[in-house]
NUVEX-624357 format. One line per 8 residues: number of its first residue (from 1); their letters; for each residue z, x negated, y of N, C-alpha, C. Coordinates in steps of 0.1 Angstrom, whole numbers. Each point is the difference from the previous one (the first is absolute). Layout:
<pts>
NUM> A> Z:X:Y:Z:X:Y:Z:X:Y ~ ...
</pts>
This chain:
<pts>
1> XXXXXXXX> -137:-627:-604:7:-10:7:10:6:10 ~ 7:-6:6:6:3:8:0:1:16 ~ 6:9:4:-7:-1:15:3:-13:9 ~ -9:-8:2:-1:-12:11:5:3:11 ~ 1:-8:5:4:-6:13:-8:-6:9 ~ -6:9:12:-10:0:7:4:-5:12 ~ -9:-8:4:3:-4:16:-14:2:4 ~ -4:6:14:-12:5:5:4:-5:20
9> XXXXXXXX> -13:-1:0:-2:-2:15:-8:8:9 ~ 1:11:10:-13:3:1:2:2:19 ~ -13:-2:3:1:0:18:-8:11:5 ~ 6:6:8:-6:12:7:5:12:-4 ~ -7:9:8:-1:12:-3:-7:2:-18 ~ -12:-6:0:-8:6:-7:4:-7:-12 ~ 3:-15:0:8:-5:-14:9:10:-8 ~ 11:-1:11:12:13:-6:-11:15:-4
17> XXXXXXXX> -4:3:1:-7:9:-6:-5:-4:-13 ~ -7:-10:-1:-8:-6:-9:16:-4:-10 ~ 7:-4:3:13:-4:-7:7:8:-6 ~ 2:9:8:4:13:-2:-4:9:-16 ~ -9:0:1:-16:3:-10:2:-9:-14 ~ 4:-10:2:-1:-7:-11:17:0:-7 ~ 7:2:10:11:4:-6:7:11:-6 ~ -7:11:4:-3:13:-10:-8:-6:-14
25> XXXXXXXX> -9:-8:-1:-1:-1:-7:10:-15:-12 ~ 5:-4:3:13:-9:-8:6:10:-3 ~ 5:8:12:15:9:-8:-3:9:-12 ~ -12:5:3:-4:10:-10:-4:-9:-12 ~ -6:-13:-3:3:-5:-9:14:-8:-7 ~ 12:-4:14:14:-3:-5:6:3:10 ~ 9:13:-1:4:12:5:12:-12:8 ~ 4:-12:-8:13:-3:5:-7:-13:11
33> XXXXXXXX> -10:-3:0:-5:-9:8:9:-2:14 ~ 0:-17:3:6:-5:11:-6:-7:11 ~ -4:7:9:-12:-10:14:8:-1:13 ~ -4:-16:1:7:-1:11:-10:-11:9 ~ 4:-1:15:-11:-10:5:1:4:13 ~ -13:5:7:-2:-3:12:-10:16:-2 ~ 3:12:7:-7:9:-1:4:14:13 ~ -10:8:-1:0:11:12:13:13:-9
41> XXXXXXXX> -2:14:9:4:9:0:-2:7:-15 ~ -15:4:3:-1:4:-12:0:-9:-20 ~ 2:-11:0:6:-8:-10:14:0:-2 ~ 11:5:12:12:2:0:-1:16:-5 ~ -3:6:4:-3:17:-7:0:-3:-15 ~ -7:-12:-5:0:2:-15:14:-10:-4 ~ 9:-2:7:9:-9:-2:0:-14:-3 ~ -12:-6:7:5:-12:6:4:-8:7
49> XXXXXXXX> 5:-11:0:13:-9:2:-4:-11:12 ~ -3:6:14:-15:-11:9:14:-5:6 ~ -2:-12:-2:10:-11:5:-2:-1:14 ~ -15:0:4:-6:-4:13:-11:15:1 ~ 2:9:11:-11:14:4:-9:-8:-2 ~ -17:9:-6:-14:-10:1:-6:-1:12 ~ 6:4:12:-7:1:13:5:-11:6 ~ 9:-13:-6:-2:-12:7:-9:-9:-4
57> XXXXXXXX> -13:7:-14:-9:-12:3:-9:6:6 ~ -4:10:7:-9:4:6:-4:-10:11 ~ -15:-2:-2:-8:-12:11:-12:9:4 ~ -4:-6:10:-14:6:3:-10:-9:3 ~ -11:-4:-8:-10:-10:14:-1:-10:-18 ~ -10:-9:5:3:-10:-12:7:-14:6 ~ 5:-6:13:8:-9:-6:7:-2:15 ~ -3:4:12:12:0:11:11:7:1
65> XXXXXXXX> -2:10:-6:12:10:-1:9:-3:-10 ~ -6:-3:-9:6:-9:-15:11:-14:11 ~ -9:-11:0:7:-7:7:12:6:11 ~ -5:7:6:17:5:7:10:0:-4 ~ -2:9:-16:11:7:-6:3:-11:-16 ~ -8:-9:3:4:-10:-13:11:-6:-3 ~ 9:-1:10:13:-4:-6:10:5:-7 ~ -1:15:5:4:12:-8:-3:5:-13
73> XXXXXXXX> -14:-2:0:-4:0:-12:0:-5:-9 ~ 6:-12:-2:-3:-15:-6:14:-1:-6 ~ 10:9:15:14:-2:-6:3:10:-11 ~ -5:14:-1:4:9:-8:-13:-5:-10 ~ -7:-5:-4:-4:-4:-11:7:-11:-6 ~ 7:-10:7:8:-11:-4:11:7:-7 ~ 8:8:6:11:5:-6:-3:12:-13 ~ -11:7:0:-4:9:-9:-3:-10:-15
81> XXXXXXXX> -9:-8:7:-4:-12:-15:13:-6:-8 ~ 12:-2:10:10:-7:-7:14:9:-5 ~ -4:16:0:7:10:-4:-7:-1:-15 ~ -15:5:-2:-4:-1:-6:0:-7:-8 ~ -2:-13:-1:0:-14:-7:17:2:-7 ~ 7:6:5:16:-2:-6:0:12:-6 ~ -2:8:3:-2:19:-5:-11:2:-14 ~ -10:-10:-2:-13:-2:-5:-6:20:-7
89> XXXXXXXX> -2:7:7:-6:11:-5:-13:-3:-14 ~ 1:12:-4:-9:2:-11:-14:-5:2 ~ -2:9:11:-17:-2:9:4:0:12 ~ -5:-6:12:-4:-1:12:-16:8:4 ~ 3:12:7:-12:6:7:-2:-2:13 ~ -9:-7:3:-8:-2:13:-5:17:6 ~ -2:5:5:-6:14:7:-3:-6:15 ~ -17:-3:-5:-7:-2:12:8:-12:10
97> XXXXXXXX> 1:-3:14:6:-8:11:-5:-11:-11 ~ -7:-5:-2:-9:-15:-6:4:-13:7 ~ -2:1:15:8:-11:6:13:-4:-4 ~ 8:13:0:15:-5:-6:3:0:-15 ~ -7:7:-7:3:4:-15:-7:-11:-9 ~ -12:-2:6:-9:-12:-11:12:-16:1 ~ 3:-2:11:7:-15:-1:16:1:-6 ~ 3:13:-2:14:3:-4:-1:2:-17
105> XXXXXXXX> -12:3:-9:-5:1:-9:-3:-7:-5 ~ -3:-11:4:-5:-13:-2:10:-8:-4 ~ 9:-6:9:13:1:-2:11:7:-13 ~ 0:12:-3:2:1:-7:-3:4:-15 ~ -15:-5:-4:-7:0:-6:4:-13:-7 ~ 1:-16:11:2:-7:-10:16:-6:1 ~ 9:12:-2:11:-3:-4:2:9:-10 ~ -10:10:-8:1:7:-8:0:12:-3
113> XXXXXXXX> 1:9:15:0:14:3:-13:4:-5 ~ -1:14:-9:-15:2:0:-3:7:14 ~ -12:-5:4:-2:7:17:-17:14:-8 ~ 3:12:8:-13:9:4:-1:-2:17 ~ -13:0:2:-2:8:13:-4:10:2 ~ -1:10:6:-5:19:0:-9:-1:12 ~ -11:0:0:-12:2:8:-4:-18:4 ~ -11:2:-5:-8:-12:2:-5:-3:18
121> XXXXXXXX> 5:-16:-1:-6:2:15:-13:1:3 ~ -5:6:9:-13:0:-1:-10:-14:7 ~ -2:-10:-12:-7:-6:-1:-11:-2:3 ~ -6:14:-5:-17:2:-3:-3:6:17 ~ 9:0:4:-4:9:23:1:-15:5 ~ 13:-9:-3:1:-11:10:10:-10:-7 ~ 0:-11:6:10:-9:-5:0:0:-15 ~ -13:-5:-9:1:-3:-12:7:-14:-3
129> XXXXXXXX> 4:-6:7:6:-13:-4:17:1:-4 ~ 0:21:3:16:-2:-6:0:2:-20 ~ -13:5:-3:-3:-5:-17:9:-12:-10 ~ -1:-10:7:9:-9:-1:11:4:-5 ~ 5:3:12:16:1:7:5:16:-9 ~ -13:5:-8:8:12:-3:1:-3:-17 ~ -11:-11:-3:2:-7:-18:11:-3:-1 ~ 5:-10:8:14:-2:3:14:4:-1
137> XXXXXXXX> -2:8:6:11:10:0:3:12:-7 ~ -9:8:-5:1:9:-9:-10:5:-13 ~ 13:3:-11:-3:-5:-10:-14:14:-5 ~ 7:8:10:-12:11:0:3:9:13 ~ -11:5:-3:-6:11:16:-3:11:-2 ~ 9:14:2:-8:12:-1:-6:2:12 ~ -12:10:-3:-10:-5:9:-2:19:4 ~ -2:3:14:-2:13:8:-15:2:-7
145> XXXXXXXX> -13:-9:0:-8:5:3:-9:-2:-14 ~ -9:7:-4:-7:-4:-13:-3:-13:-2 ~ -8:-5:12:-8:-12:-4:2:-13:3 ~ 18:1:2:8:-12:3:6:-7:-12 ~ -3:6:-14:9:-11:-14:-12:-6:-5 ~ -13:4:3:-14:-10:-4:-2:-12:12 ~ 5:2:10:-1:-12:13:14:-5:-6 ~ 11:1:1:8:-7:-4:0:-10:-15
153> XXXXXXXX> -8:6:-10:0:-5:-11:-10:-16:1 ~ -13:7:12:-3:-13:3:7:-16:2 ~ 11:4:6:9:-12:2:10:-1:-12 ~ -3:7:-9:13:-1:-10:15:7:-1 ~ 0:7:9:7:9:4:2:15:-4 ~ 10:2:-10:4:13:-5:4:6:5 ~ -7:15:-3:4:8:10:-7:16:-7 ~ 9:9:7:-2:17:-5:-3:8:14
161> XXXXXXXX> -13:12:0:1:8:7:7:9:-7 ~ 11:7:9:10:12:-2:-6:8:10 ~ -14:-4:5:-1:16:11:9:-2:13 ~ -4:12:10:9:-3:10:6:13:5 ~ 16:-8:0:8:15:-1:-1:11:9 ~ -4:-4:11:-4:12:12:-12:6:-8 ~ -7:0:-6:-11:5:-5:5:16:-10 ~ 14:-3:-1:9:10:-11:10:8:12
169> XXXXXXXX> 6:-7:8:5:5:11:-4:13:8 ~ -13:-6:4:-12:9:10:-9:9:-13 ~ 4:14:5:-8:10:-9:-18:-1:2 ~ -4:0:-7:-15:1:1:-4:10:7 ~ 3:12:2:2:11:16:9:0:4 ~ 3:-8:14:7:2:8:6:19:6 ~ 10:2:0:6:10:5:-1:2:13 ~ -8:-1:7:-2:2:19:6:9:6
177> XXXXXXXX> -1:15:-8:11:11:7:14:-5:2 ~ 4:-5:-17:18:1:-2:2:-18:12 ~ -7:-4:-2:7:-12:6:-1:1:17 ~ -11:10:8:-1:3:13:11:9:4 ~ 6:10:-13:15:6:0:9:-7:6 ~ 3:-11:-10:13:-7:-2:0:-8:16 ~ -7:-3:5:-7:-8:11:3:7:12 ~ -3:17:-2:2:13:14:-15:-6:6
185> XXXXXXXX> -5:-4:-7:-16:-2:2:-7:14:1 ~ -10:5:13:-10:9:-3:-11:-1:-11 ~ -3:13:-6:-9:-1:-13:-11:-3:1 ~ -6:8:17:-16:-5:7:-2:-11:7 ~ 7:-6:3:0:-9:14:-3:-12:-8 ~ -14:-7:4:-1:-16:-2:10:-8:0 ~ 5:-9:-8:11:-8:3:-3:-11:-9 ~ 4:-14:10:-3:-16:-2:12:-1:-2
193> XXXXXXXX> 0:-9:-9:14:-10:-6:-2:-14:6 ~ 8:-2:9:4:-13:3:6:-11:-4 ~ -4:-10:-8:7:-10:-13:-3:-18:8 ~ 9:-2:13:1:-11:1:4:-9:-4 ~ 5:-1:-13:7:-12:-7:13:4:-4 ~ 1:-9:-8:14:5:-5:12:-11:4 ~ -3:-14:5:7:-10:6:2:1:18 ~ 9:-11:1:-1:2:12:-8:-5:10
201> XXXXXXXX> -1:-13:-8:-14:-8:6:-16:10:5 ~ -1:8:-15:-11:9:0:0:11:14 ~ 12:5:0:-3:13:10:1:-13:17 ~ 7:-10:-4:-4:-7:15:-11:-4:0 ~ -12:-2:-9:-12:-1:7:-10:14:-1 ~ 5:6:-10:-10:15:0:6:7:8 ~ 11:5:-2:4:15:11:-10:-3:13 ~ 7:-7:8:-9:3:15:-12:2:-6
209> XXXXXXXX> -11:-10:-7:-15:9:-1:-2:15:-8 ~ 11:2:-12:-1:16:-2:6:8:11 ~ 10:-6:6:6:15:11:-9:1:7 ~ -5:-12:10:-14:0:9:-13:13:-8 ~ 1:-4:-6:-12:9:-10:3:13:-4 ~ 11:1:0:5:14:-3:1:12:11 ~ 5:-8:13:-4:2:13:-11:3:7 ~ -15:-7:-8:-12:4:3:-3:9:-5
217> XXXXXXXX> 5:2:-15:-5:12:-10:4:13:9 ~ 17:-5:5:5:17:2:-10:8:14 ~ -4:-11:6:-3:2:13:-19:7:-9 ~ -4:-6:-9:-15:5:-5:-2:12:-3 ~ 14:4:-12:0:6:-6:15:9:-2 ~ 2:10:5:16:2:7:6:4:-13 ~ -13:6:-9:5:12:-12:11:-9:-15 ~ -4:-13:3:2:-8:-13:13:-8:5
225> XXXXXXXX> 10:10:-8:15:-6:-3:1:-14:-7 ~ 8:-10:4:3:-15:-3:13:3:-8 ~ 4:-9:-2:14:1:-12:-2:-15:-4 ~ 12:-11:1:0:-17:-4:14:5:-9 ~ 2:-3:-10:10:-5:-15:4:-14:9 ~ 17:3:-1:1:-13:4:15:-7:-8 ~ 2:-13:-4:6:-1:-2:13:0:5 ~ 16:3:-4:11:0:13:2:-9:9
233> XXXXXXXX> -5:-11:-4:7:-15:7:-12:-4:10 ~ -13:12:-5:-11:-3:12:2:12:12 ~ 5:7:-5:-2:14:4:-1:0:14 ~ 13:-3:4:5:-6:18:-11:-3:6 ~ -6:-16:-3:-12:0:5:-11:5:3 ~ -3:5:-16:-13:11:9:1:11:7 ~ 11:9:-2:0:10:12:1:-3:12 ~ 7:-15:4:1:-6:12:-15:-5:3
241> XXXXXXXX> -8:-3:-6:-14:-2:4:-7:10:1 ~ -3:13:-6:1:10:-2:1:9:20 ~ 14:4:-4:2:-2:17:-3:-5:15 ~ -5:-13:-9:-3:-6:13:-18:4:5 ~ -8:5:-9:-8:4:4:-2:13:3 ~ 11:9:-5:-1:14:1:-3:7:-9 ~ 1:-2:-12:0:4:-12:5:4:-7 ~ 17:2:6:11:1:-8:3:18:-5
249> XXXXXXXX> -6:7:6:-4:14:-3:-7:1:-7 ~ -15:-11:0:-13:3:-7:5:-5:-14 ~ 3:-7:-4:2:-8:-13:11:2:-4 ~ -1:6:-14:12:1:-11:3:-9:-5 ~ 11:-4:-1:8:-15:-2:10:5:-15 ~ -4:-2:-8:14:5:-12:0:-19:-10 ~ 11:3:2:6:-16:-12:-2:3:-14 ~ -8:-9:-7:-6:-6:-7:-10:16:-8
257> XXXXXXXX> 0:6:-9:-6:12:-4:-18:-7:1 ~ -1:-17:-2:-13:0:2:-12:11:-12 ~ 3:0:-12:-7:7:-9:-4:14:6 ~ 14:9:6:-2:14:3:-11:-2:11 ~ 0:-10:10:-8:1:8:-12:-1:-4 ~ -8:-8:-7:-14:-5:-5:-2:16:-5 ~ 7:5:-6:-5:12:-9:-3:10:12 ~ 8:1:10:-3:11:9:-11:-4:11
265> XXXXXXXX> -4:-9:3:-13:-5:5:-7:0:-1 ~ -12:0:10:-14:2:-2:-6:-15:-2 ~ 3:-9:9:-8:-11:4:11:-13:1 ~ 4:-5:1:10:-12:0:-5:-18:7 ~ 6:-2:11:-2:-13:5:13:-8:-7 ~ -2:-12:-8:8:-5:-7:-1:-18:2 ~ 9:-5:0:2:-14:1:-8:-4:-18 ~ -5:-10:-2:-3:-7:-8:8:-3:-10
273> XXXXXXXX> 3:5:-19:9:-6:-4:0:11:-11 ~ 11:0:-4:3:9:-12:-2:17:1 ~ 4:2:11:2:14:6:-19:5:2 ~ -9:-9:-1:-11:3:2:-4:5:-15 ~ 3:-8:-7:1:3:-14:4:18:-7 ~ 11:4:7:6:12:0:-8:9:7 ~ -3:-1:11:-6:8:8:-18:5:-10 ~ -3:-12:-3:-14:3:-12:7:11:-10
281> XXXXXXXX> 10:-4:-6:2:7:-10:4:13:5 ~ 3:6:13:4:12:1:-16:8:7 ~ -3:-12:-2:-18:9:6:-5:-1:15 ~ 4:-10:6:5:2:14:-11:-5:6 ~ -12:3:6:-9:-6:14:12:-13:8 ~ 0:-8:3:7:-9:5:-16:-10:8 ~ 13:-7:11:-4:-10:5:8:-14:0 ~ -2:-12:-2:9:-12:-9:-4:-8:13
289> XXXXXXXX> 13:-2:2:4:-16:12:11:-4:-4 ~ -3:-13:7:8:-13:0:3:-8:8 ~ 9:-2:6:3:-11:12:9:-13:-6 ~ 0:-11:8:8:-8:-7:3:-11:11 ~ 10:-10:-2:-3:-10:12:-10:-5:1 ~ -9:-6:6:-12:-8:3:0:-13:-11 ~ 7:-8:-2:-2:-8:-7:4:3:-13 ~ 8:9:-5:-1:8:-13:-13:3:-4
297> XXXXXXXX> -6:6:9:-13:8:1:-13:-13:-6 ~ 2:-10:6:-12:-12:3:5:-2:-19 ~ 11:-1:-2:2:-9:-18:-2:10:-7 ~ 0:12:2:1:7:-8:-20:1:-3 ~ -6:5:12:-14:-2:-2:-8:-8:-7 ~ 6:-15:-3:-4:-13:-3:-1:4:-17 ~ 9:5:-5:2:2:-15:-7:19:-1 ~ -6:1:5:1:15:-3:-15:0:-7
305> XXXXXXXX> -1:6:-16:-8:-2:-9:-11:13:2 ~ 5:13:1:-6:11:1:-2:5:13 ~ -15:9:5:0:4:15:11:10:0 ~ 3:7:-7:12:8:2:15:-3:3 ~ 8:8:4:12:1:2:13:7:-7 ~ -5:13:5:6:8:-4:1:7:-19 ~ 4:6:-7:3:-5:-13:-10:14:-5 ~ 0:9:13:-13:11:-11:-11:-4:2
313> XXXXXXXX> -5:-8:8:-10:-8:3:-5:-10:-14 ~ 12:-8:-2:0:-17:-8:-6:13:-11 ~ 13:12:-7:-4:6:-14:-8:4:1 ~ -8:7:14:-12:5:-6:-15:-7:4 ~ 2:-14:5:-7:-8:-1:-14:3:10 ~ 6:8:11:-8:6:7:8:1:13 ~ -8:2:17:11:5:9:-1:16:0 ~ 8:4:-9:-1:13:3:9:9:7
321> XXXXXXXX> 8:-9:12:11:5:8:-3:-13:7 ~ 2:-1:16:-7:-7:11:14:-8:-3 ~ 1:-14:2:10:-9:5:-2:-6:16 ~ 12:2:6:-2:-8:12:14:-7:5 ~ -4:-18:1:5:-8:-7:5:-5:18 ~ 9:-5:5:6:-6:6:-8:-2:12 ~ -10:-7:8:-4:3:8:-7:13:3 ~ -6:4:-14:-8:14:1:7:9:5
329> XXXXXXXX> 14:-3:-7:8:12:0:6:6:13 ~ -8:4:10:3:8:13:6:13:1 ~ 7:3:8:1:12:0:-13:11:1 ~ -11:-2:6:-12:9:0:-7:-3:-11 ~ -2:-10:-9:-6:2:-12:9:5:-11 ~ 15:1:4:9:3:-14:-4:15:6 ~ 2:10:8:-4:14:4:-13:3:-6 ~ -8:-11:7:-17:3:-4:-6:6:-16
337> XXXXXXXX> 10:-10:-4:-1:-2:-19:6:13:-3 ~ 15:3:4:9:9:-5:-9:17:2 ~ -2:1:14:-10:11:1:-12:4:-4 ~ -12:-12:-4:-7:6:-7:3:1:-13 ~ 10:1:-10:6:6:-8:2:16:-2 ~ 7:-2:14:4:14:1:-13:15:3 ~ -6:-11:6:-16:4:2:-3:5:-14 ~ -2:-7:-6:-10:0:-14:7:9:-5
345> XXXXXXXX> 11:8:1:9:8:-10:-12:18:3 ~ -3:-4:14:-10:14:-2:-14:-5:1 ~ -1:-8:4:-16:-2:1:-10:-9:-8 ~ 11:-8:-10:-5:-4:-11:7:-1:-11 ~ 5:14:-4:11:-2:-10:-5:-6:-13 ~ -11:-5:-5:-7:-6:-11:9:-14:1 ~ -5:-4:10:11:-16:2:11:1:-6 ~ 10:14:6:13:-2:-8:2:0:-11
353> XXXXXXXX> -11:7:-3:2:4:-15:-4:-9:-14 ~ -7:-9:7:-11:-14:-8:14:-11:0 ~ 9:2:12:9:-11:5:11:4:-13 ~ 1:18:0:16:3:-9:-9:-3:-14 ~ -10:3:-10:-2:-4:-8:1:-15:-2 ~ -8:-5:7:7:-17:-7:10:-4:8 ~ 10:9:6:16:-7:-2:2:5:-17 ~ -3:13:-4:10:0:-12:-7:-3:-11
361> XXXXXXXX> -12:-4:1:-4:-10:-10:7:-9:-1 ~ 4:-10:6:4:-9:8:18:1:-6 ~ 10:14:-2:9:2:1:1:6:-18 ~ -15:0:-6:5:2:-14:0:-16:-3 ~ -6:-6:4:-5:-17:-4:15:-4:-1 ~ 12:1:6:11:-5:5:10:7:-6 ~ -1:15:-10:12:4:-4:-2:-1:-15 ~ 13:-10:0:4:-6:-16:19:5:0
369> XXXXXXXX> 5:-1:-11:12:4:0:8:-16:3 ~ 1:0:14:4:-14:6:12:-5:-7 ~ 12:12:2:12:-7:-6:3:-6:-18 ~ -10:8:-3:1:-2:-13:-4:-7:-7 ~ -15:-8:10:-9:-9:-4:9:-15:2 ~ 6:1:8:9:-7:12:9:-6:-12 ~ 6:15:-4:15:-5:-9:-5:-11:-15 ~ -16:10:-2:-3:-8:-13:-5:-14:0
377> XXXXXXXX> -2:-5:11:-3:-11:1:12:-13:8 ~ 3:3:-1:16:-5:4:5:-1:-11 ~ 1:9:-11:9:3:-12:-3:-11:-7 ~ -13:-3:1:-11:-9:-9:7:-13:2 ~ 2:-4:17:2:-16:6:15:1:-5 ~ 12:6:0:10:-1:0:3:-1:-19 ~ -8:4:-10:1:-4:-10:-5:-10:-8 ~ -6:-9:10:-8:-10:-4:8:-14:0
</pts>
């Protein structure tokens, strides 16, 4: 057949990655392939055509922060849906942002577009009443995690695991020397990775409790170098918070390089979300928080299906990395958690080692040949 005409949407940091990923895999199956939409940096690296950067759907919270920014949102979905509708692409790909992708799919679903979505929302943690809303809208789901196309099938809902591409990304031994290199990282020295969020919402409610905490650690423990990945458009701000506590010597600040960091780390305090995800896969001892607005916080608890949070937790169906969740989340219990970590690295290194085996259990469960699984099921909807 011939190469289609793709329109894709994807929000965040981690979408564009995820997009990214799947777009290697189209080209390599139609070399002359055409995508266009709404997408990050790295999706422009493979040459596509982002009408709107993906960093204007970024939200944080589940529905006051949304409401803020809803008019904006509403409007670049309005005008994206009626590009589309006149443009009509081959397939329409959703990539994750569910709030904005499922109602824009839906939409174009019944005017004819065939719609995928790329990562299921997770249903089975919280908010199962978007099931519905996702029969609806897409005519199929590739799915991150094994045991997401037998819950979907429940509802009637087709759908493919292709695996999940960070699972192919992140080596199964992390490189610790070469990436503590590239970094001007010492080879002996304990060192925590600081992963406040990747939004900006996020580092306004985490930074103050990670720098606060980072501040306790330096003062516990002088020997263990900090280092925060930040993005450019956050960067300003956190060294200016950073500063203000006195930090600004202690903490290595480099823009974006989040992967080199996880690899050169010992232990990782990390915001809640996808990057928690990554940090399992590179082996990492971590500690998982969350802040949110208060009333985000109250709706979001009301639907929340699993005692877990955090996503190495939900996969391995166990708390095998402490979460500390919005009021927990203090500065002296995010130190408290983060240090006996660092603890356990001499005085109970069994822990670490029970922890690194079932991450890469955990990280063979998840590596499938994503793009290609991706392309061949796509290939399937688009010839039907």
């Amino acid at each position: 057949m011939t190469a289609p005409r793709v329109a894709m949407v994807a929000g965040e940091a981690s979408g564009d990655l995820l997009a990214s990923l799947l777009l290697q895999g189209l080209q390599a199956r139609w070399p002359a392939v055409a995508a266009h939409g709404i997408g990050g940096p790295r999706m422009r690296e493979r040459g596509f055509d982002a009408w709107w950067p993906s960093d204007r759907l970024a939200v944080h919270g589940y529905s006051f922060e949304v409401l803020r920014r809803l008019a904006g949102l509403v409007a670049i979905r309005r005008a994206l849906r009626s590009r589309l509708l006149r443009e009509r692409p081959d397939v329409f790909i959703g990539v994750d942002a569910p709030d904005f992708n499922l109602g824009l799919e839906a939409d174009l679903r019944a005017a004819g577009v065939k719609t995928v979505h790329f990562v299921c929302p997770s249903i089975w943690a919280w908010r199962p009443e978007r099931v519905e809303k996702i029969r609806r809208s897409a005519e199929h789901v590739l799915c991150l995690f094994p045991f997401e196309p037998a819950l979907l099938a429940q509802h009637g809902i087709a759908a493919t695991y292709v695996g999940h591409p960070l699972a192919n990304v992140i080596p199964r031994v992390p490189d610790q020397a070469a990436a503590r290199r590239a970094l001007g990282l010492s080879q002996d020295a304990p060192v925590l990775a600081l992963l406040p969020g990747s939004r900006r919402a996020e580092v306004h409610y985490l930074a103050p409790a990670f720098f606060d905490a980072a501040a306790l650690i330096h003062q516990a423990q002088h020997a263990i170098k900090m280092i925060v990945p930040a993005l450019p458009a956050l960067r300003a701000r956190i060294v200016q918070q950073l500063e203000a506590r006195g930090l600004g010597a202690v903490v290595q600040v480099v823009e974006g390089r989040s992967h080199e960091v996880l690899a050169a780390c010992d232990v990782t305090l990390i915001a809640s979300g996808t990057a928690t995800l990554e940090a399992a896969l590179f082996k990492r001892p971590m500690v998982i928080a969350y802040r949110m607005h208060p009333l985000s916080w109250r709706l979001m608890r009301r639907k929340q299906l699993q005692p877990w949070v955090g996503l190495p937790n939900i996969l391995c169906r166990d708390f095998v990395v402490p979460e500390l969740l919005q009021d927990a989340a203090t500065p002296q219990a995010l130190a408290a958690a983060t240090l006996q970590w660092f603890d356990a690295r001499t005085q109970a290194p069994d822990t670490i080692h029970a922890l690194v085996q079932r991450f890469d259990a955990l990280h063979q469960s998840l590596q499938r040949n994503t793009p290609q699984l991706a392309a061949d099921a796509i290939e399937k909807i688009l010839v039907r």
